[in-house]
C-alpha positions in Angstrom: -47.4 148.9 164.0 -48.2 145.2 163.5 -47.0 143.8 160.2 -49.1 141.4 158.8 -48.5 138.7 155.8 -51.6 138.3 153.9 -51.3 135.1 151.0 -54.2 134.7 148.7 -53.8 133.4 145.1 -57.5 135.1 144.0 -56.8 138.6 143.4 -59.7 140.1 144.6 -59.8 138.8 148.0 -56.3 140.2 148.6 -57.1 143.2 147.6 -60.2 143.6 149.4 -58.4 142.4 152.4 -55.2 144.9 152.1 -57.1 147.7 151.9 -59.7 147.2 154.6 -56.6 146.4 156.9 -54.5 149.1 155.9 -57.5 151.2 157.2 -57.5 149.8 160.8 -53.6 150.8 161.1 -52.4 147.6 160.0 -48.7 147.1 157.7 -50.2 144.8 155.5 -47.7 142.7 153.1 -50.0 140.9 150.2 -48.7 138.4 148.0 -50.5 135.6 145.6 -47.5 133.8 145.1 -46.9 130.6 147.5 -43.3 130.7 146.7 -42.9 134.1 147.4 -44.6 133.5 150.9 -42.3 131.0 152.0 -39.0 133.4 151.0 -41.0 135.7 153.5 -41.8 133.8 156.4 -38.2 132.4 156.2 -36.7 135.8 156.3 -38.5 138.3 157.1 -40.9 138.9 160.4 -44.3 139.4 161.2 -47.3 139.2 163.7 -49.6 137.5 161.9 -50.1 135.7 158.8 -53.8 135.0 156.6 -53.4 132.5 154.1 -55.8 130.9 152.0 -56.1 127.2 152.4 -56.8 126.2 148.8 -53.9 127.5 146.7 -51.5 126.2 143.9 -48.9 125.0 144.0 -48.0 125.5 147.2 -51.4 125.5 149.5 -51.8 127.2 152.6 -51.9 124.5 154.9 -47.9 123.6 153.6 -47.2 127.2 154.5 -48.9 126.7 158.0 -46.6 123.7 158.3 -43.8 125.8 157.7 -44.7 129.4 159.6 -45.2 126.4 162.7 -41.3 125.7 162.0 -39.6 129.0 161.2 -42.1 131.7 163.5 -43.8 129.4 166.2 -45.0 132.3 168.2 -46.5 133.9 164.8 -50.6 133.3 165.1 -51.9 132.2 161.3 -55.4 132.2 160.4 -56.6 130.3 157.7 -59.1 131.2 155.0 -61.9 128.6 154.0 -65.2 128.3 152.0 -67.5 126.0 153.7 -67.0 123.3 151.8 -63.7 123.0 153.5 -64.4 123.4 156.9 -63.5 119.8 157.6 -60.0 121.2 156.4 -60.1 124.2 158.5 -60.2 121.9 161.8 -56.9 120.2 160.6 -55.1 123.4 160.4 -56.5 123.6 164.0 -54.8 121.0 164.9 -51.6 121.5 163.3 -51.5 124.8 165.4 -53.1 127.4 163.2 -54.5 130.1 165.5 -57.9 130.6 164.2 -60.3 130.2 160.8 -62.6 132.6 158.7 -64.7 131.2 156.2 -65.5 132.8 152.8 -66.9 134.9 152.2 -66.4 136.4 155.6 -68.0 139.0 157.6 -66.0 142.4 158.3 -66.6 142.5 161.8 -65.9 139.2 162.4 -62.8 139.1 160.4 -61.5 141.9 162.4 -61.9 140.8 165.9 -60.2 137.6 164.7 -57.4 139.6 163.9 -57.4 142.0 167.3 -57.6 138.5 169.4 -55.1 136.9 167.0 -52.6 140.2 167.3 -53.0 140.2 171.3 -52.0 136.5 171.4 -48.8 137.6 170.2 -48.0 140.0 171.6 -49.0 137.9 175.1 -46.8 135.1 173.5 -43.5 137.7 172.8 -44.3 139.2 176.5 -44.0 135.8 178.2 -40.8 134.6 175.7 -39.7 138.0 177.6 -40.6 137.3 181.0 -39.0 133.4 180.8 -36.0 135.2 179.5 -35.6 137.3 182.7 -36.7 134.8 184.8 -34.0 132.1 183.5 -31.3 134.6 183.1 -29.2 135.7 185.9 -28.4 139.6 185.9 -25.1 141.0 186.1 -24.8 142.0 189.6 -27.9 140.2 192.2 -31.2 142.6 191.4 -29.5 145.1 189.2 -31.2 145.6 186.3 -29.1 147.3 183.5 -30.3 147.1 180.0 -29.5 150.5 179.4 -26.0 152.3 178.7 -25.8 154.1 181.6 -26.4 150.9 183.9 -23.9 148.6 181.8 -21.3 151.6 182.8 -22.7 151.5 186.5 -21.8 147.7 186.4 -18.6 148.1 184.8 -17.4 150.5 187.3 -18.4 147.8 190.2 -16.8 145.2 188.3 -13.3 147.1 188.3 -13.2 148.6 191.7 -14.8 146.1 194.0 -11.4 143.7 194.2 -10.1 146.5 195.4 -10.1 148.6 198.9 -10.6 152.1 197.2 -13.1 154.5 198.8 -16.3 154.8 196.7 -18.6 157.8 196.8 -21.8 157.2 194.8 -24.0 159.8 193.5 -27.8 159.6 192.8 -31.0 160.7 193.2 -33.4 159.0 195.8 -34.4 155.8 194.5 -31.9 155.3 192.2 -30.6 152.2 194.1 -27.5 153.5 195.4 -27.1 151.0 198.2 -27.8 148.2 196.0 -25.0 149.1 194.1 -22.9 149.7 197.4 -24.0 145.7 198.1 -22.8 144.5 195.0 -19.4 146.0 195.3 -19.2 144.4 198.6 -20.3 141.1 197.4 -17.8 141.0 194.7 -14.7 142.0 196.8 -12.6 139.7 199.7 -14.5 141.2 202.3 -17.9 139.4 201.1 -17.6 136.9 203.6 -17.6 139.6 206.3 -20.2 142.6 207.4 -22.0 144.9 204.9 -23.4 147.5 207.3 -25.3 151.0 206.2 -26.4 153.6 208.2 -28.4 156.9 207.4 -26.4 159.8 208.2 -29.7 161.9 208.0 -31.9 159.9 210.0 -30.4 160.7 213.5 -29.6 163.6 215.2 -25.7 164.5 215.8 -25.0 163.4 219.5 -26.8 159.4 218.6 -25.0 159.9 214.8 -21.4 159.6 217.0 -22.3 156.9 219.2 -23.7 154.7 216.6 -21.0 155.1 214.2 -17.8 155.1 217.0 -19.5 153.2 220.0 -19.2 155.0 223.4 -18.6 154.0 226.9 -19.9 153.6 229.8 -20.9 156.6 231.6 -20.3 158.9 228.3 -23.3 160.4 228.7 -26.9 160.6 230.5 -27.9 156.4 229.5 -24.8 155.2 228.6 -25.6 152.0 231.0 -22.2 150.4 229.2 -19.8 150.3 226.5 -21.3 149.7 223.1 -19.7 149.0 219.7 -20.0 151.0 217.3 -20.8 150.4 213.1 -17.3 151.1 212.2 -15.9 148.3 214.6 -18.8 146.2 213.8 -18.3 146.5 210.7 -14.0 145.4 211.1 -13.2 143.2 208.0 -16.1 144.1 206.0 -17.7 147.3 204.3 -19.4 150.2 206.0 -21.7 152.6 203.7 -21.9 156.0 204.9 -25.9 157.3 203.1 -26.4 160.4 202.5 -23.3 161.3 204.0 -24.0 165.4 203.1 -26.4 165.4 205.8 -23.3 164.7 208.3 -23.3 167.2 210.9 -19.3 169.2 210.9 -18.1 167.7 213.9 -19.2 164.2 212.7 -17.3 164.6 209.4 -14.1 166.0 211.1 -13.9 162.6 212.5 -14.9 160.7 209.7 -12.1 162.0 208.0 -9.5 161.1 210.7 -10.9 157.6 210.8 -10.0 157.7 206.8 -6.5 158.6 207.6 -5.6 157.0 210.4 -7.6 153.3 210.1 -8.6 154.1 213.6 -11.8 155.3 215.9 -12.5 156.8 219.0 -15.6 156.0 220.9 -17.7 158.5 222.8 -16.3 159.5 225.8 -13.2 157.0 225.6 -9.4 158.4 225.4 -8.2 155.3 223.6 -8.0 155.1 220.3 -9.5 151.5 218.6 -7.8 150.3 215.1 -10.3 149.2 212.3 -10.4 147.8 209.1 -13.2 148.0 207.1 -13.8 149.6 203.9 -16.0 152.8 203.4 -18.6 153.3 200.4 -20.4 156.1 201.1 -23.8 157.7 198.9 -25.0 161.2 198.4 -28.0 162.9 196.6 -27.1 165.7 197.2 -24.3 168.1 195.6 -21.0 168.1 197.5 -19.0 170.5 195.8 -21.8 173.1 196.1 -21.9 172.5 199.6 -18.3 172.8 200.0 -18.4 176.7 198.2 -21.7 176.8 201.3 -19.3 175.7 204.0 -21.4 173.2 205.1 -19.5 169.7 203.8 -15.6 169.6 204.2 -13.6 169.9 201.2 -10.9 167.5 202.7 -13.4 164.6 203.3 -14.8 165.1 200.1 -11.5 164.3 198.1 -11.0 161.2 200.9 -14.4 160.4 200.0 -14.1 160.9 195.8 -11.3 158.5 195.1 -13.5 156.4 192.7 -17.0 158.7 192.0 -20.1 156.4 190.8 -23.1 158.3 188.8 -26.5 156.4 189.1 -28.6 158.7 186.4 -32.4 158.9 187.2 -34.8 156.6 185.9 -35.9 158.9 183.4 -32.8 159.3 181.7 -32.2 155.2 181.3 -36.3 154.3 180.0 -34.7 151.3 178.3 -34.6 150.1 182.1 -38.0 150.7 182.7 -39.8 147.9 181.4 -37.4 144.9 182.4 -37.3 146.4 186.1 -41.2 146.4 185.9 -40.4 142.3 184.9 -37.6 142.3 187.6 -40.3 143.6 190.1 -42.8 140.9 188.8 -40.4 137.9 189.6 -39.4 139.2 193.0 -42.9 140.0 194.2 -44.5 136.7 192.3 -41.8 134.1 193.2 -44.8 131.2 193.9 -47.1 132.1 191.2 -48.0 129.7 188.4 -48.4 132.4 185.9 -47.3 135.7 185.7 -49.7 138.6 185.0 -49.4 140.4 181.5 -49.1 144.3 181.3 -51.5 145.7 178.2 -50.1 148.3 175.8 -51.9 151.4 177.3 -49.7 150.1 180.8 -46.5 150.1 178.9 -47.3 153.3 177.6 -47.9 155.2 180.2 -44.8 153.3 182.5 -42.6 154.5 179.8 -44.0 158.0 179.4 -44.1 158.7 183.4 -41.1 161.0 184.9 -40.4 158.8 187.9 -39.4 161.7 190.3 -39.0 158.9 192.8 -37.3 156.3 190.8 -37.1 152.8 191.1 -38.5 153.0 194.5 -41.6 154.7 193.3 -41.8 152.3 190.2 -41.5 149.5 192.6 -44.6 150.5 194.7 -46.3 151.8 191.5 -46.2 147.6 190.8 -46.9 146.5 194.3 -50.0 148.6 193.9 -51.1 147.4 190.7 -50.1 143.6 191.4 -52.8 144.2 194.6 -55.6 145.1 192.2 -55.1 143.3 189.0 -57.8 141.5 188.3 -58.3 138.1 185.6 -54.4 138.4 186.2 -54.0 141.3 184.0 -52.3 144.7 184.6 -54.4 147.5 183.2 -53.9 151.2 183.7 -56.3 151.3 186.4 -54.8 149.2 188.3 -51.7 152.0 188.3 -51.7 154.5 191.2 -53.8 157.4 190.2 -51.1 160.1 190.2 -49.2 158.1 187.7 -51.8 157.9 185.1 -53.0 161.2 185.7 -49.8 163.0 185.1 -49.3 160.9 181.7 -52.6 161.6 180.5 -52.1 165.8 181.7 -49.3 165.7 179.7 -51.0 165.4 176.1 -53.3 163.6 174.7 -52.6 159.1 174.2 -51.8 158.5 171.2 -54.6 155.9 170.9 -53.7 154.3 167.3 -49.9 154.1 168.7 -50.9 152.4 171.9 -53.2 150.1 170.0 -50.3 149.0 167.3 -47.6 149.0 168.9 -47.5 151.7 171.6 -43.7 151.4 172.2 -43.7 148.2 174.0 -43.6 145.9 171.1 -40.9 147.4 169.4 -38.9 147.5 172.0 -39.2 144.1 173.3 -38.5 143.0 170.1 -35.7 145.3 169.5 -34.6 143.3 173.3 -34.8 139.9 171.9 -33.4 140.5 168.4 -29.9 142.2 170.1 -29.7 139.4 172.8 -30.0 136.7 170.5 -27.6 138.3 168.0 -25.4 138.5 171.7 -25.9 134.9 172.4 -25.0 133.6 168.9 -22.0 135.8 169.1 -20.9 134.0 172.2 -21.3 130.9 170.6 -19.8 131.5 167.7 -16.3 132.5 169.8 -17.2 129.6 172.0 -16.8 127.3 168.7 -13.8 129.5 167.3 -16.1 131.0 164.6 -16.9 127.4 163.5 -20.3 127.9 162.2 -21.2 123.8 161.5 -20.2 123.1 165.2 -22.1 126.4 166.4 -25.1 125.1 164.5 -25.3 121.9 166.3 -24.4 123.7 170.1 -27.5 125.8 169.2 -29.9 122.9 167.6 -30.8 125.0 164.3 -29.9 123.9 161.0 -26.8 125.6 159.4 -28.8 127.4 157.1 -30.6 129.3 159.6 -27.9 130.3 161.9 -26.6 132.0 158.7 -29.6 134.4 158.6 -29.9 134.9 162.1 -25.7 135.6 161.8 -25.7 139.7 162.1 -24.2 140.9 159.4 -20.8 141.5 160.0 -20.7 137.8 160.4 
């Protein structure tokens, strides 16, 4: 719900002000005291502030002077009688959003404040979008915001210096080989081969040949020798996907290649040495088909030395909205400006099940980015089935989308803990010296104390 500041020193208009904005939805904070407005805009937060111009002792053009300073992306509008219009236009010009003279008409006062409310929340979306597109993630087009993903990418963090066999679990779409790629690009063998391979995509008899290499003459076709992905793959990192779809006799091998650091092609009796680390993926569940005798229990433990657990997208929804951002910045790389997602988008992005994850959310935007229009993402711009199956699921909460709908809070609730993360860095960067911290960061002392959390 969108908190708004209202500062008028004649009683009546704040009242009548208050209470017609408390019935659209609005938080409304009234106050006739100019004092008592500053101590707010100083420490407290808000989307939009109305001030009367003419007030005493403090009038509300020094209070627009110092919203400008403390909240620049807060919107003000000022409040005039006619005779001040001249006075109005200044506060234009010293970056007040907007002006209402007295005494002022409902409608129009309203729309002011919709138009006023949707700047801001445009203004916190693109503070957002910079942030994401300045900072680097934690591992190349990982997106982790969420618990579960900050454990995902401290698991690659402490096993890719090593050789250890990784078997990583998820749904399809979770991103599985993307986390495969960033163990191997954070281990030596970066500077060598990443190859994957399917293990469902081919049948049994092509499954061997491309994962050993055969010779010539193996079989019907077999114009020469050919390399397999294991020895292709020497020095580097092999992923095996979807290894439970491994036919028996494929896996009975795979294991002895484990073992023994060696393969055998196709129709060869020599046996070829290779180094190369295996990662293998599954979305499917190994142990059950162990007890169904259709994955072997031995390869499974060869497999299982270090298990990684991507959860599906609906489990981790603090991820959904900066990998929708994520999406934006890979698919718009030239673009001068970015599109802007309303609330009812949000909404429904963060109420949708994702069956097929991050690869369905990532053609869900490829779909909407195609017919945006005024460079806007609306909800019908979303593939049908997604919006249908949000809206069959109960009724939109209309006033919720409207006032906040999810999306605000939580993008605020993003900036406010990675600011409070940045000022902790810099305050161990300075030794906990907050004078020296102050400067680093270019605010004044005094600030840096209230921005300090509170265990500072």
């Amino acid at each position: 719900m969108p908190r708004l500041l209202l500062v008028d020193d004649e009683p009546s208009i704040l009242s009548v002000l208050s209470t017609l904005l408390k019935a659209e939805g609005y938080e409304v904070l009234p106050t006739q005291e100019g004092e008592k407005a500053v101590e707010l805009i100083k420490n407290d937060e808000f989307d939009l502030m109305i001030s009367d111009i003419r007030m005493s002792p403090i009038d509300g053009m020094e209070l627009l002077k110092l919203a400008h300073d403390n909240r620049p992306t807060m919107p003000v509008i000022m409040l005039t009688a006619y005779g001040s219009v001249e006075t109005a236009i200044e506060a234009l010009k010293l970056g007040a959003f907007d002006y209402v003279t007295k005494p002022f008409k409902v409608d129009e006062l309203l729309i002011t404040v919709e138009r006023a409310l949707e700047y801001n929340r445009a203004e916190t979306e693109n503070v957002y979008l910079r942030s994401q597109l300045e900072a680097p993630y934690r591992f190349e087009n990982i997106v982790a915001e969420s618990p579960a993903m900050q454990k995902v990418c401290e698991m690659i963090e402490r096993v890719a210096p090593t050789d250890a066999t990784v078997l990583i679990y998820g749904e399809s779409g979770t991103g599985k080989e993307l986390v495969a790629k960033a163990i191997h690009a954070h281990s030596r063998r970066k500077d060598n081969a990443f190859i994957a391979i399917n293990c469902a995509a081919m049948p049994e008899p092509l499954l061997e040949s491309e994962l050993f290499g055969h010779v010539k003459g193996a079989f019907t076709g077999a114009a020469g020798d050919k390399e397999g992905l294991f020895k292709s793959a020497d020095g580097g990192t092999i992923l095996l996907d979807e290894i439970g779809a491994a036919p028996l006799s494929i896996q009975g091998k795979l294991l002895r290649s484990l073992q023994e650091k060696e393969i055998r092609p196709v129709g060869s009796n020599q046996n070829i040495s290779v180094n190369c680390r295996v990662l293998a993926a599954t979305n499917s569940n190994l142990e059950q088909q162990i007890k169904d005798g259709t994955f072997r229990e031995d390869l499974f433990y060869r497999l299982n030395v270090i298990p990684i657990d991507i959860k599906p997208l609906r489990e981790r929804p603090e991820d959904i909205l900066p990998i929708v951002y994520h999406i934006l910045r890979e698919e718009l790389k030239d673009a001068k400006e970015f599109p802007s997602l309303d609330q009812e988008v949000c909404y429904i992005l963060e109420q949708y099940p994702w069956p097929g994850n991050v690869r369905e959310l990532e053609n869900a935007m490829k779909h909407a980015i195609t017919f945006s229009k005024e460079n806007k993402i609306s909800k019908d711009t979303l593939p049908d089935k997604i919006r249908e199956t949000v809206q069959a699921s109960g009724p939109m909460d209309r006033s919720a989308v409207k006032a906040d709908s999810g999306r605000a809070k939580s993008l605020k609730s993003f900036l406010r803990a990675k600011e409070k993360e940045y000022l902790k860095q810099v305050m161990n960067t300075t030794k906990g010296n907050k004078e020296e911290a102050a400067k680093a960061l270019k605010i004044s002392l005094a600030t840096l104390y209230r921005k300090l959390p509170e265990e500072e």
